[in-house]
N, C-alpha and C positions, 0 to 999 in steps of 0.2 A: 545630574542626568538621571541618576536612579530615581529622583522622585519624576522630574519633568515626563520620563517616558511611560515608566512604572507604576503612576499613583491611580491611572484608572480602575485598574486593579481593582483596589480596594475600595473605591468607591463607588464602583459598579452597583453593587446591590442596593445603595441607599439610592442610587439614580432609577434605580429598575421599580424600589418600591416609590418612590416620590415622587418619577416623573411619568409611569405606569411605560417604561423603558421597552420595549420589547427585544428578544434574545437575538432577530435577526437585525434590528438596528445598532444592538450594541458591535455585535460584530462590526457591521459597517463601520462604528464609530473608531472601533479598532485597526482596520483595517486603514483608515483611510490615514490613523497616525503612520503604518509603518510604511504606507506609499510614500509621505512625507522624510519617513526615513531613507529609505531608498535614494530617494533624488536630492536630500541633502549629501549623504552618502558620496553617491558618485559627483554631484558639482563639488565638494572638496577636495575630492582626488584630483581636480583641474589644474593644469599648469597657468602660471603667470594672471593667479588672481591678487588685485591690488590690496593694499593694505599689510597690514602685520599680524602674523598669527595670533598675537595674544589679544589685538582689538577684535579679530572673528569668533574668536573662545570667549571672550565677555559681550559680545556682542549675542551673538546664539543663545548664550546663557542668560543676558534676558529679557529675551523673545523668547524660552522658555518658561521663566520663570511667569512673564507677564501672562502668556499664552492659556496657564494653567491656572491663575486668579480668574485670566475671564470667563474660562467656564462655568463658574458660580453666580455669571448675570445673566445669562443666555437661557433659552427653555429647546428651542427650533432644532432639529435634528441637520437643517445645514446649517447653522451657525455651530454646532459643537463639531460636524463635520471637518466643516473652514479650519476652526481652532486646533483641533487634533491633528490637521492637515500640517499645519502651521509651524505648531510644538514638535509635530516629527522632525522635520527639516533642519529645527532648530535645536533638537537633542543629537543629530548625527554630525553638524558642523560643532557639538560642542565635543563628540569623543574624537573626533577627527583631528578641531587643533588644540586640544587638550593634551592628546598624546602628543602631539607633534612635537610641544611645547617639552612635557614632562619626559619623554622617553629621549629625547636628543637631549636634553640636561644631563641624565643619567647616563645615556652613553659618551658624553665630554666629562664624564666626571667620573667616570670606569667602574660605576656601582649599576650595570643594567638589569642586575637581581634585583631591584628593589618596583621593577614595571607590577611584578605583583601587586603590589602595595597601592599601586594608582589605580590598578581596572579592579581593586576591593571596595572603592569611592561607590559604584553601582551597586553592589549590593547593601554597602553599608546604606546609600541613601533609600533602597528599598527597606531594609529594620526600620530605618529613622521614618519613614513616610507610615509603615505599618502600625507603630507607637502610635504615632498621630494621630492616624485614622481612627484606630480603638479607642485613644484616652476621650478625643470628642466624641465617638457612637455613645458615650457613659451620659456625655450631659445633653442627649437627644439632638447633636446636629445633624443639618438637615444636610444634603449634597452640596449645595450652594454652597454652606459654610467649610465643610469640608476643601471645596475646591481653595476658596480664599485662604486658606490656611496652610494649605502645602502650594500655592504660590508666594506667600507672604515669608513662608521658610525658605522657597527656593533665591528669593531675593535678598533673606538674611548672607545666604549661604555666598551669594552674587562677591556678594559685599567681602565677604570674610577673604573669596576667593582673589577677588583684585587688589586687595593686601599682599597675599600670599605668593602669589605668580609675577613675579617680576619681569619688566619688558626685556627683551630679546638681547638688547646692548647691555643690559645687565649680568648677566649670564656668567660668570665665571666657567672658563673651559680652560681644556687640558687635551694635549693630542694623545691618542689612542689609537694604536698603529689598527691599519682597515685591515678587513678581513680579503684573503685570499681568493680571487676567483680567475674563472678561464676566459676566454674569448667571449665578448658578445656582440650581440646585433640590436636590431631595431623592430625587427619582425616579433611579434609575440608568436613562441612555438606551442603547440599544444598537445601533447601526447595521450594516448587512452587512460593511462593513469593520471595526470590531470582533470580529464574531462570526468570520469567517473566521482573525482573529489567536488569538483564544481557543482554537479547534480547531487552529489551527496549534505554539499551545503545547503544545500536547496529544501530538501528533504526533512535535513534536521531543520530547517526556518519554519517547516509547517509544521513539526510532530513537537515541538516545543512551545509553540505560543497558543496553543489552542488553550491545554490547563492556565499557561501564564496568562490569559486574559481570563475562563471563567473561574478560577477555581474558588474564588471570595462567592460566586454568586453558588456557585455549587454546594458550599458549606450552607448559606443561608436558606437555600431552596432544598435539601437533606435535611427533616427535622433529628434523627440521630448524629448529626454532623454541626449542627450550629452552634454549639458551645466553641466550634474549633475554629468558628469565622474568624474570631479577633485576632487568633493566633498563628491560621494560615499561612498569611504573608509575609509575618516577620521571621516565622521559619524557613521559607523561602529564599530572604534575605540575607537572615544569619549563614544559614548555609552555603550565598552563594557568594561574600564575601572573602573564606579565605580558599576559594573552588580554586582561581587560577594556580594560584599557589602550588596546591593538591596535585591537580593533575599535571604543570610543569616536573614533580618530581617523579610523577608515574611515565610521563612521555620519556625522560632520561633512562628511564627503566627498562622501558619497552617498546620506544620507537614514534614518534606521533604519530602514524597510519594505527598501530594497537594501543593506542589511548583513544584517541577520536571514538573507537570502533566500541572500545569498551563503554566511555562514557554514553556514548547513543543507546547500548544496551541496556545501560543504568539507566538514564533517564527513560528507554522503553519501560520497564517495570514501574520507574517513580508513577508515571502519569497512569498505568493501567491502574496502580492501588486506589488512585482515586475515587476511580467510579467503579471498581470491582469489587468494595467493600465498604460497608458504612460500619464498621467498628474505628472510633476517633482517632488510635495511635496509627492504625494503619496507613488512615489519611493524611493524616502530618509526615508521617515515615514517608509517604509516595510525593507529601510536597519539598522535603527535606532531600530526595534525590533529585526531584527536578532542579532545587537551589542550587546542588553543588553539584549540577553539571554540563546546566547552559550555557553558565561565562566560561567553564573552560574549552569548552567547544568552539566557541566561538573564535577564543583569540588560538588556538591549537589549529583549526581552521586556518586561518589565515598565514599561522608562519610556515606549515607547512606547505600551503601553495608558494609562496613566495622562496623557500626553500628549493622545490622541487621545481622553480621556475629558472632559479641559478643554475641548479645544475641543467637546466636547456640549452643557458647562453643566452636567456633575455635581459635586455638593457633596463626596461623601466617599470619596476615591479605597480606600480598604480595600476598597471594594466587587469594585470590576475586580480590584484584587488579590489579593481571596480566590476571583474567579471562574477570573482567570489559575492563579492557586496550585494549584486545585482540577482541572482541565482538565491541569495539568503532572501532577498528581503521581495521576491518576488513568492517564494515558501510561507513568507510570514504574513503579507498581504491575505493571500489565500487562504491560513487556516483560522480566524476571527467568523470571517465572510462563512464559510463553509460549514461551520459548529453551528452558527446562529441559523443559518437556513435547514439544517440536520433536525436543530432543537425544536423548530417552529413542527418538523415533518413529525418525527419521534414523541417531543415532549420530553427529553431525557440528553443528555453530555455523554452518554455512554459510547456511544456507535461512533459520533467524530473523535472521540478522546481515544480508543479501541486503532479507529484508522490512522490519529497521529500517535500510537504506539507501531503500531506496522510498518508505517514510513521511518521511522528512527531503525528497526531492524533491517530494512530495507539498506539507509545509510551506512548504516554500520557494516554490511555483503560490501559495500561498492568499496568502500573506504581500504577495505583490507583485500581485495581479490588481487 
């Protein structure tokens, strides 16, 4: 999934120079993957869909992986549209019964410290796609090939993965006494402190993905900053691999509503570094905060709603989930779109990167009031 969602990224700037790409289409391009997200999102949150979760995890996976070779044959801005469209749907059905898969194994087998280790798969596969990307930029590949090549690995990975994940009946379990709760209903309740977190998620989906889509093209379009293209991403990566980790030990510290709050303020400064300084550490320093501290937002995010849903008395936490999911990735939609049409007005990343610094402070007010 780290590559399947992630890899345009990097290869943005060799589509921008080869396909004479423009900044508001790439948005578009971006954008219409995380609509894709979105709505795979919430149809996996659906009750009483047929099959078995580990045929829709290998299945999604690859309609990802395939999704991401064929952009290497297409030139049409709706056909890479379609595709991106495509790949979202089918990266968010893959984190959906992926975990479903991995995080219920873990809790029948009383190790659920170790979910870290699963949602590290994203950013490791963001390093591994950023390798990639560099070791071919060396022997002058062109986008095309690029694309074939982090599909051809997503399908290796297909492969390694359907070894790996055993069907359902498989499963070795152990009962683990459930966790204690009060009365519930059917009604999803929603109180101001919910609602604030909900828009807060929202928030953070915009003030995060604007660098996470241009920041390859920003390095390459900064001629003091292009030595640091090949390197970018995979600091991004590295960082944002052992992130959950990190901040699950700060949220025990100090609360999830004062992690969330914190992290959004870190990532505000990561993303301002970027365009508020073309000195090269600084730039990797503001891409190194953004790495380690999207994924933890993300999943910090969600268990807190669902936390704070229990203690309401709600019965079926998918609800907050698809509302949280929906609120993010309606965030995320919109900041691609909104940078690319900023850059056409400006000529510059700075003012939408600047505004999705402001929305993360913003999150971070709501998240803690």
């Amino acid at each position: 999934m780290g590559i399947g969602r992630f890899v345009y990224t990097p290869i943005l700037p060799f589509m921008v120079d080869g396909l004479n790409l423009s900044a508001d289409d790439a948005g578009l391009i971006a954008s219409a993957n995380f609509l894709g997200y979105l709505i795979g999102a919430l149809f996996g949150a659906m009750r009483g869909l047929p099959g078995s979760a580990r045929s829709w995890f290998l299945g999604a996976l690859f309609a990802s992986a395939a999704t991401t070779g064929l952009m290497g044959t297409v030139t049409s801005l709706e056909t890479f549209l379609a595709l991106r469209f495509i790949g979202g749907v089918a990266s968010a059905l893959v984190l959906v019964f992926s975990s479903s898969l991995i995080l219920d194994r873990l809790r029948t087998s009383g190790k659920p410290g170790l979910s870290a280790v699963h949602f590290a798969g994203v950013g490791s596969g963001i390093a591994f796609s950023a390798l990639l990307i560099a070791l071919l930029a060396l022997a002058n590949a062109s986008s095309s090939d690029l694309w074939f090549a982090a599909g051809g690995a997503s399908l290796l990975l297909l492969l390694i993965s359907a070894n790996l994940v055993p069907a359902q009946s498989n499963v070795p379990t152990m009962e683990v006494p459930a966790p204690e709760q009060g009365p519930v209903s059917d009604k999803l309740q929603l109180d101001g402190s919910l609602i604030r977190l909900i828009f807060a998620y929202g928030l953070f989906g915009f003030g995060y993905v604007i660098t996470a889509t241009f920041v390859s093209v920003l390095a390459r379009t900064t001629p003091d900053l292009q030595p640091s293209e090949p390197y970018v991403w995979l600091i991004v990566g590295l960082a944002a691999a052992p992130s959950i980790f990190i901040w699950n030990q700060i949220s025990e510290r100090t609360g999830a509503r004062r992690a969330i709050a914190l992290a959004c303020l870190t990532e505000a400064v990561g993303v301002s570094l970027t365009v508020l300084s073309q000195e090269p550490l600084i730039f990797r320093f503001g891409a190194a905060l953004l790495g380690g501290t999207f994924m933890g937002i993300t999943a910090l995010g969600l268990v807190e709603a669902r936390a704070h849903l229990a203690k309401l008395g709600t019965a079926d936490p998918r609800r907050i989930l698809a509302l949280m999911t929906a609120s993010f990735g309606l965030g995320q939609m919109a900041g691609p779109w909104f940078a690319g049409e900023l850059y056409t007005l400006t000529g510059s990343f700075e003012a939408p990167t600047l505004c999705a610094a402001a929305a993360l402070v913003v999150a971070a007010l709501l998240v803690v009031r």
